[in-house]
C-alpha positions as CSV (number, residue, x, y, z in Angstrom):
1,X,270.6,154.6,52.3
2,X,273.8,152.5,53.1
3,X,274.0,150.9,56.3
4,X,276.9,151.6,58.5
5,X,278.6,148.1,59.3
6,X,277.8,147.6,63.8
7,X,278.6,144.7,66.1
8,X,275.2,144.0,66.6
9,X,274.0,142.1,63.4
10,X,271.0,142.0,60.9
11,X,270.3,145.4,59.7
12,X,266.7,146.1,59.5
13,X,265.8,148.0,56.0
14,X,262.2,148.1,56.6
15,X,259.3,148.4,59.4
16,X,257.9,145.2,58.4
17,X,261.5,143.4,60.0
18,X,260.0,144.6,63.3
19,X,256.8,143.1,63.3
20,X,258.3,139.9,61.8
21,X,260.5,139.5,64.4
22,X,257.8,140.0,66.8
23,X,255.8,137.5,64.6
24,X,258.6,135.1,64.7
25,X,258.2,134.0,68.3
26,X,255.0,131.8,67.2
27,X,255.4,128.5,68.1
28,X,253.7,124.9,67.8
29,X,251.3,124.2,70.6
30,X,254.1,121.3,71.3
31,X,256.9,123.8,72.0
32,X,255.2,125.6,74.2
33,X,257.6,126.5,77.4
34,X,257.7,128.0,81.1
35,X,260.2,131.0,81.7
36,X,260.4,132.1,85.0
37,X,261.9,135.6,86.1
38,X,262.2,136.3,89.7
39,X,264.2,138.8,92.2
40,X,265.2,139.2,95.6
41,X,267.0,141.1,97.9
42,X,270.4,140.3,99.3
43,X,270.4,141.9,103.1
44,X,272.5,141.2,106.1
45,X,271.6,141.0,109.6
46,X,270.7,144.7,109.5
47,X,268.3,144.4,106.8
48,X,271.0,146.5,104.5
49,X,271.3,145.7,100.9
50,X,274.4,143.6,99.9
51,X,276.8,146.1,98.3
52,X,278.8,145.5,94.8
53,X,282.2,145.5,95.7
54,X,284.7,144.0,98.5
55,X,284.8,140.2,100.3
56,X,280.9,139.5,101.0
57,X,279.9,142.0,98.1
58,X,277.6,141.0,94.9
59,X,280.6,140.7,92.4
60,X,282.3,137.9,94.9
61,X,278.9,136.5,94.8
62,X,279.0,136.1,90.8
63,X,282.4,135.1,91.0
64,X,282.0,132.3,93.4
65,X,278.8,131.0,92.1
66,X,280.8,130.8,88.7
67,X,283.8,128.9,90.1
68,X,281.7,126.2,91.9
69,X,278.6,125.6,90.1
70,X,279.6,126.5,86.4
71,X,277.9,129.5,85.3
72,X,279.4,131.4,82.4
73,X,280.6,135.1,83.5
74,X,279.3,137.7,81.4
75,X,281.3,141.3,82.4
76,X,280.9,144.6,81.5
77,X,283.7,146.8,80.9
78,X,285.8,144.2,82.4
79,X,283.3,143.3,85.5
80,X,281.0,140.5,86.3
81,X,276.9,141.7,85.7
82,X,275.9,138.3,84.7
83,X,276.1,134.7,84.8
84,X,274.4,132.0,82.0
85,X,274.1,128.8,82.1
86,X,271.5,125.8,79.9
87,X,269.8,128.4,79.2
88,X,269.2,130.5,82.0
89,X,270.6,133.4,83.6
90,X,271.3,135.4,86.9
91,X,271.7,138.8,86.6
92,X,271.8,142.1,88.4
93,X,268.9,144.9,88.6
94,X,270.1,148.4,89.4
95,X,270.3,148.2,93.2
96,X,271.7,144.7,93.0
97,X,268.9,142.7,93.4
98,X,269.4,139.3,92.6
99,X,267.3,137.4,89.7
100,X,267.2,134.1,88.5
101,X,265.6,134.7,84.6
102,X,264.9,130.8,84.5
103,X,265.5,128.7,81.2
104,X,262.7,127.9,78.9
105,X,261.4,124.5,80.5
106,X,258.0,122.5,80.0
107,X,256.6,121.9,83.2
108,X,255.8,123.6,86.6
109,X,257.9,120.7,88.4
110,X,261.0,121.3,85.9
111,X,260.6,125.4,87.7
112,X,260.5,124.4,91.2
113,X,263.4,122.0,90.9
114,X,265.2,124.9,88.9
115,X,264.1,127.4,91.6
116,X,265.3,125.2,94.3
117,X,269.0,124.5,92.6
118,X,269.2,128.3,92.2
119,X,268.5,128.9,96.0
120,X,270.5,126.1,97.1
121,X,273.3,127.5,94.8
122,X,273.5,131.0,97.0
123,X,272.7,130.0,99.8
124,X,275.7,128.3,100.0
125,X,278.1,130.9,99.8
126,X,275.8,133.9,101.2
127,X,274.7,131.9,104.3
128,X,278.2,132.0,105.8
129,X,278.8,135.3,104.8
130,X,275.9,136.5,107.4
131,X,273.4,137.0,104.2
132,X,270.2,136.3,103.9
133,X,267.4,136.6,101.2
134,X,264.1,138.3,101.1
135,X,261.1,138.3,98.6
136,X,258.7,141.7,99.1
137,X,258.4,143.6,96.2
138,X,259.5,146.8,98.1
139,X,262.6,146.7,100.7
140,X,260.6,147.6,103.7
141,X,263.2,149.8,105.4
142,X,265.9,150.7,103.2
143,X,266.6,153.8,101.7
144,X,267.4,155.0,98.5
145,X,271.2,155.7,99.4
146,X,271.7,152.5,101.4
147,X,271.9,151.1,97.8
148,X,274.9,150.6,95.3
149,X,274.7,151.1,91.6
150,X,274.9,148.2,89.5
151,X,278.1,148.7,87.3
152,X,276.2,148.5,83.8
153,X,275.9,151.6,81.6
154,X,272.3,151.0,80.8
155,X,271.2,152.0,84.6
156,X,273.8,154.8,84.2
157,X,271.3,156.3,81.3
158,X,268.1,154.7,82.8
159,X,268.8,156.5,86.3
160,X,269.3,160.0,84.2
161,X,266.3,159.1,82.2
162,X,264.1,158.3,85.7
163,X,264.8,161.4,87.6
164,X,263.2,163.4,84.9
165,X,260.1,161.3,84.6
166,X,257.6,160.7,87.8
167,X,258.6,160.7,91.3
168,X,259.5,157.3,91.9
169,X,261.7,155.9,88.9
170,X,264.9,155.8,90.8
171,X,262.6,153.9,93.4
172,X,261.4,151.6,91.0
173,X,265.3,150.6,90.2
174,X,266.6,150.4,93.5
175,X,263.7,149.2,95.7
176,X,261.4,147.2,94.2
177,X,261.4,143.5,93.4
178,X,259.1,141.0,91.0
179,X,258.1,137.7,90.1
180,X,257.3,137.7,86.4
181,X,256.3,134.3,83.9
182,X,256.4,134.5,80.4
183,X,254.7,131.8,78.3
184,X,254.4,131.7,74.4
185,X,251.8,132.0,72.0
186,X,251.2,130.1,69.2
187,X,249.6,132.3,66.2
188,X,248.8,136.1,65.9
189,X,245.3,135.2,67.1
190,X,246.6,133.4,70.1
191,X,248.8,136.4,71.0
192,X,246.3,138.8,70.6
193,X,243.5,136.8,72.9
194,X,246.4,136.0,75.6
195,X,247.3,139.3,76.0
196,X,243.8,140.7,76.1
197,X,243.2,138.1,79.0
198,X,246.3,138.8,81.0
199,X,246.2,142.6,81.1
200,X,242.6,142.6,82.1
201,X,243.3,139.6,84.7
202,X,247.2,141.8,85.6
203,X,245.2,144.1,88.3
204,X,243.6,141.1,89.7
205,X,246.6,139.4,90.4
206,X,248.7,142.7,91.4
207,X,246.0,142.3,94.3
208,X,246.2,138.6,94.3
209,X,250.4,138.8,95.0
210,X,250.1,142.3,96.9
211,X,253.4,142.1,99.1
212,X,255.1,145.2,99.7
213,X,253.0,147.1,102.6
214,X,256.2,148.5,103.9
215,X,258.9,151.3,102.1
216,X,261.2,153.0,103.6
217,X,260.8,152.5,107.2
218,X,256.7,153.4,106.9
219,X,253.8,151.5,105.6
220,X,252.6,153.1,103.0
221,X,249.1,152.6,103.3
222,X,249.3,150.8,99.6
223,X,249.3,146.6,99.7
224,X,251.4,146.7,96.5
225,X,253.6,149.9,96.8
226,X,255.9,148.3,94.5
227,X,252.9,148.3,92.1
228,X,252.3,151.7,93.2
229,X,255.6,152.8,92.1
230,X,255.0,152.0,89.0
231,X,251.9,154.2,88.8
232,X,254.4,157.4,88.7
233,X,257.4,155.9,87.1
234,X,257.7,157.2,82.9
235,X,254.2,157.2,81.6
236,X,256.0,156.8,78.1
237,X,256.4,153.5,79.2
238,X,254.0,152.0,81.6
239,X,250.7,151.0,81.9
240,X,247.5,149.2,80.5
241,X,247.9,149.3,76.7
242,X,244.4,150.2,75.7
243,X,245.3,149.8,71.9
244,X,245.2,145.9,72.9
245,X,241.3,145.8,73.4
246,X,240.7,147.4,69.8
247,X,239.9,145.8,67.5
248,X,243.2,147.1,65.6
249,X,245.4,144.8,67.9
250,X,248.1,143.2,66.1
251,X,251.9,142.4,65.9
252,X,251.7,145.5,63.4
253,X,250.3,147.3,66.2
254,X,252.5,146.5,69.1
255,X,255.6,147.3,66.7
256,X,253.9,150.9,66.0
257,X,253.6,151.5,69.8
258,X,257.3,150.3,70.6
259,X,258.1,152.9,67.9
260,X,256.9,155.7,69.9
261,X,258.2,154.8,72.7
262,X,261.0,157.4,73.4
263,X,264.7,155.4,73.3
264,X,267.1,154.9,76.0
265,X,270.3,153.8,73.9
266,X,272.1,151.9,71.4
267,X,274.9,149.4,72.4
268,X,277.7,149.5,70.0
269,X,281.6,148.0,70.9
270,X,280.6,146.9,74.4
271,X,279.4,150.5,75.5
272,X,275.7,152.0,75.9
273,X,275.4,154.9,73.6
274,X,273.0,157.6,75.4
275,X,269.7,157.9,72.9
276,X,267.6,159.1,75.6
277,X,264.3,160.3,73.8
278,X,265.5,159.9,70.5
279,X,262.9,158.2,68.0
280,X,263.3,154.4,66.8
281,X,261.5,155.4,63.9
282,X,264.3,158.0,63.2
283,X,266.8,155.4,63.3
284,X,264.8,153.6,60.5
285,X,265.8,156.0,58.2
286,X,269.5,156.2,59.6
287,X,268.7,159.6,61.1
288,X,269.4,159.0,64.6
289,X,271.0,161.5,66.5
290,X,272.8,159.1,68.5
291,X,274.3,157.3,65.6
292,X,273.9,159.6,62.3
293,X,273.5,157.4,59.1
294,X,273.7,154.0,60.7
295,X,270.8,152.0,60.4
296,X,269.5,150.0,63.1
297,X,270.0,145.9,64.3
298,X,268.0,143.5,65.1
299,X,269.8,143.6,68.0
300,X,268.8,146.9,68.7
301,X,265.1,145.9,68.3
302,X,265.1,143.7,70.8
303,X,267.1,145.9,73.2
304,X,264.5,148.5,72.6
305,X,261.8,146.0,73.3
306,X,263.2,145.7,76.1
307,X,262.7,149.3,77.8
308,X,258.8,149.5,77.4
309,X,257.5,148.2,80.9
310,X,253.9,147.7,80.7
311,X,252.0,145.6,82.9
312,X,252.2,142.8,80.4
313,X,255.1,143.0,77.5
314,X,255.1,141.5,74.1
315,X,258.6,140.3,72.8
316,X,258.3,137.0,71.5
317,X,256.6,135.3,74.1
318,X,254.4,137.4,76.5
319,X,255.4,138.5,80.1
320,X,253.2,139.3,83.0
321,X,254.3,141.8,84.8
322,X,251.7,142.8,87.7
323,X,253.4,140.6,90.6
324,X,255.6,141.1,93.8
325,X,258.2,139.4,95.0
326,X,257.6,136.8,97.9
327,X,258.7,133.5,99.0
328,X,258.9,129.9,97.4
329,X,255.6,128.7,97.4
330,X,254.9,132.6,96.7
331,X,257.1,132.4,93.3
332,X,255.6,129.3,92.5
333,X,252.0,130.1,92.6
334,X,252.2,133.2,90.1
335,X,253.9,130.6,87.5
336,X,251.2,128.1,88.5
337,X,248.5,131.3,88.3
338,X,249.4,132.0,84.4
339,X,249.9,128.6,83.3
340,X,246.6,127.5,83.9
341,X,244.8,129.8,83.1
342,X,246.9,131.0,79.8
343,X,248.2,127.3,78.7
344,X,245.0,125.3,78.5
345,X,242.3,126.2,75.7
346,X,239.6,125.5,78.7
347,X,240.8,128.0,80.8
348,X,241.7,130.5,78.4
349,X,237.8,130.1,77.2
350,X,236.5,130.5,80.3
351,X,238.9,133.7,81.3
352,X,238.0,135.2,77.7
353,X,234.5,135.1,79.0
354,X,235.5,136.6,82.4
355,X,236.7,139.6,81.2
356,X,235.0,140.0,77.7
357,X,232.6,142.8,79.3
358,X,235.8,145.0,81.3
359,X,236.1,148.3,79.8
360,X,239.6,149.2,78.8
361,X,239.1,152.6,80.6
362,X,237.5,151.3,84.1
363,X,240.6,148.9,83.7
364,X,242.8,151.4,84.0
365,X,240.9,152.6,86.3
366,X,241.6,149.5,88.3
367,X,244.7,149.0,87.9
368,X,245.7,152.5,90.1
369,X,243.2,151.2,92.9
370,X,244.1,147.5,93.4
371,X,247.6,148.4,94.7
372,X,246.1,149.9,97.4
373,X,243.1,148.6,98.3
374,X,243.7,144.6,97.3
375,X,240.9,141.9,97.6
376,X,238.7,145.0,98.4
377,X,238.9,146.9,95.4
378,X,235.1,147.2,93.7
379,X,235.3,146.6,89.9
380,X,232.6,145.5,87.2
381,X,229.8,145.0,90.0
382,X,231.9,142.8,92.3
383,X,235.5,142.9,93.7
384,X,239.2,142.3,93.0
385,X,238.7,139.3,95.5
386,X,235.5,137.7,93.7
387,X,237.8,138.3,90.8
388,X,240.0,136.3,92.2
389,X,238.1,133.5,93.3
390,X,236.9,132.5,89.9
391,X,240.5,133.3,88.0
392,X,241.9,130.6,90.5
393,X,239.2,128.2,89.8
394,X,239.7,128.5,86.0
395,X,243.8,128.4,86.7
396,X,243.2,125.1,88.3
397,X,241.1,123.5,86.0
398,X,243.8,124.4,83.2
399,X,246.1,123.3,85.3
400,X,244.1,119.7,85.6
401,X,243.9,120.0,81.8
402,X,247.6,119.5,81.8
403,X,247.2,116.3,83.8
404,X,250.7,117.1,85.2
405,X,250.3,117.2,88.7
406,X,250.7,120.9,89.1
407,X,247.9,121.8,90.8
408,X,249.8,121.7,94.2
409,X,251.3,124.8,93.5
410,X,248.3,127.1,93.5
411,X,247.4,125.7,97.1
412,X,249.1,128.7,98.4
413,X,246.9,131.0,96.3
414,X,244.0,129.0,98.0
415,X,244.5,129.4,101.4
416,X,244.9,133.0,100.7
417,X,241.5,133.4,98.8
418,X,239.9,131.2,101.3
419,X,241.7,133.7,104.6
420,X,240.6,137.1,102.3
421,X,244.2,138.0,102.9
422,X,247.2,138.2,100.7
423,X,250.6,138.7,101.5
424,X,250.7,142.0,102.4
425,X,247.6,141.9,105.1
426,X,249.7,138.8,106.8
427,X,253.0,140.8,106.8
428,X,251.3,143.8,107.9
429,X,249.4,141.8,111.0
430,X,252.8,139.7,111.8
431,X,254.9,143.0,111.9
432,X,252.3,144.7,114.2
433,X,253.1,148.0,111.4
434,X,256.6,148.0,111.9
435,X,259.0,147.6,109.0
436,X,261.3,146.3,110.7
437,X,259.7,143.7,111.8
438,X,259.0,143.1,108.0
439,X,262.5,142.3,107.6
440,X,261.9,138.4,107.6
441,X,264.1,136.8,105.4
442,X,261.8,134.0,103.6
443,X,263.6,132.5,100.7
């Protein structure tokens, strides 16, 4: 079949493109880098979510930010969404919160200093605007329509997509926030042991960085109800991957489970084309509804990549996806948390043999309980917090392994192992179990 000519580069001819360019992300043990992804909410004095347009809105916010520290404006349809700059970016998530998707860098200190420019950077303009900024993974008293739309078409077909799937999708969008860190792997056997690791270790630390007690104006009775969310979002798309304890496990096999993964769109001229539930395999053969006899991109392989939101997600480099939102030391920690314990062939070993007996169904099991129930979940004969305990010990050693000095920023993790409380116990004792006493900006 001819390919018809797109904006978006590289046609892909055959399957085996995809799991090349999946395979492709491999890199030497000496290229190895630290990618940080983290969001927040924008609120004034009210605790009501900074709106997109007008003086003090978002898309002033881009704009300054742009005109005094130098960040490239990306717009859409003629209006800012984005900012990149040395390799990192700011952009926008459906209700407007506000994340900092960090540059690829090689040390824990190189992310704190970048988190620190990043919060200096806002703060400067939102501060005298009467804004402030707050790390939870759910807004504890906002509601759905106290939030404006992002101005990018994707959400436009995302938000059609996610009120006919589950009841909280257009929650997920609008009210939740995460801290996420994605690290690389260096073969197809170190992709395939990482990823077994983290996703059996991802409910451990959903309970390890619970921080979202709070929705709506209620507490929800869940420590993580932004992880809860996610419980009853698109099952399409979400979820432990058992596939990934198999034996079968492979590049080959993540690029057959992307496949099936119903699409969303295809971006062609600036504009998001509505594919909603078409098939990527379709397209292979240039028989996409959405786009009849045009083959697809690369580009559009790595845009569909980008829709599946499992709690850890294979591009090329792996992304942990199981974390709230919180403050500094809070961001720092879950970097600090996957580092050592993904980054150093010590810890991995040990974490291997941590989670080598976890079934893949009692882990799925686990991962709709630990939102919940936290340090106290029971799993495997002990609990989420003696879980915890002995992932934080490994994270450290790998951490020592580095011999980088980075150890400091798991102290946080610590004191909340060593208290049996995480985030979301201490927000729910401070605020006596009222949301808005929740409201405490902390970043």
């Amino acid at each position: 079949m001819t390919a018809v000519p797109s904006s978006a580069g590289g046609v892909i001819t055959d399957k085996k493109q995809l799991t090349a360019y999946l395979a492709e992300g491999c890199k030497p043990v000496s290229a190895a880098r630290i990618g940080t992804e983290h969001e927040k909410f924008i609120i004034d004095a009210r605790g009501k979510p900074m709106p997109y347009e007008g003086e003090r809105g978002i898309r002033a916010l881009l704009e300054a930010l742009a005109a005094r520290f130098g960040w490239e404006m990306v717009r859409e349809q003629g209006l800012p969404i984005a900012l990149l700059k040395n390799g990192a970016a700011i952009s926008l998530e459906p209700g407007g919160q506000f994340e900092l998707s960090g540059a690829p860098l090689q040390t824990l200190h190189e992310t704190a200093a970048e988190l620190d420019t990043h919060l200096a950077e806002v703060h400067s303009i939102i501060d005298p605007w009467g804004y402030a900024l707050l790390g939870q993974g759910t807004h504890p008293t906002a509601s759905r329509e106290d939030f404006t739309w992002m101005p990018k078409g994707r959400y436009a077909i995302m938000r059609a997509q996610m009120a006919d799937k589950g009841q909280h999708g257009i929650d997920m969008m609008l009210r939740t926030t995460t801290v996420q860190v994605n690290l690389d792997f260096h073969s197809e056997i170190d992709m395939i042991r990482k990823f077994r690791v983290s996703l059996a270790l991802q409910p451990i630390a959903t309970a390890l960085f619970a921080n979202s007690p709070y929705l709506g104006g209620t507490a929800t009775g869940y420590q993580s109800s932004r992880s809860f969310i996610w419980t009853d979002t698109d099952p399409d798309r979400t979820g432990m991957l058992k596939f990934v304890f198999t034996n079968d496990m492979s590049f080959e096999a993540y690029t057959e489970y992307m496949l099936d993964v119903p699409m969303y769109f295809v971006y062609r001229d600036g504009h998001y084309l509505n594919a909603r539930g078409q098939s990527f395999r379709a397209f292979l053969n240039g028989e996409l509804p959405a786009l009849p006899g045009e083959l697809p991109t690369v580009a559009d392989w790595a845009d569909h990549l980008s829709t599946a939101f499992p709690e850890v997600r294979l591009k090329r480099y792996l992304e942990m996806r199981g974390a709230d939102s919180g403050n500094r030391a809070h961001l720092m920690a879950l970097s600090a948390f996957w580092v050592g314990l993904l980054m150093s062939t010590t810890a991995l070993d040990g974490a291997a043999d941590l989670v080598k007996n976890w079934d893949a169904d009692a882990l799925s099991v686990l991962r709709t309980t630990a939102p919940q129930t936290g340090f106290n979940t029971e799993f495997n004969g002990t609990t989420a917090h003696g879980a915890a305990v002995e992932a934080l010990r490994l994270a450290r050693h790998g951490l020592l392994d580095r011999n980088l000095g980075e150890g400091v920023y798991l102290d946080y993790l610590d004191t909340l192992v060593a208290n049996g409380h995480n985030a979301a116990q201490d927000l729910l004792n401070i605020s006596h179990g009222s949301a808005a006493k929740a409201l405490l900006p902390n970043l």
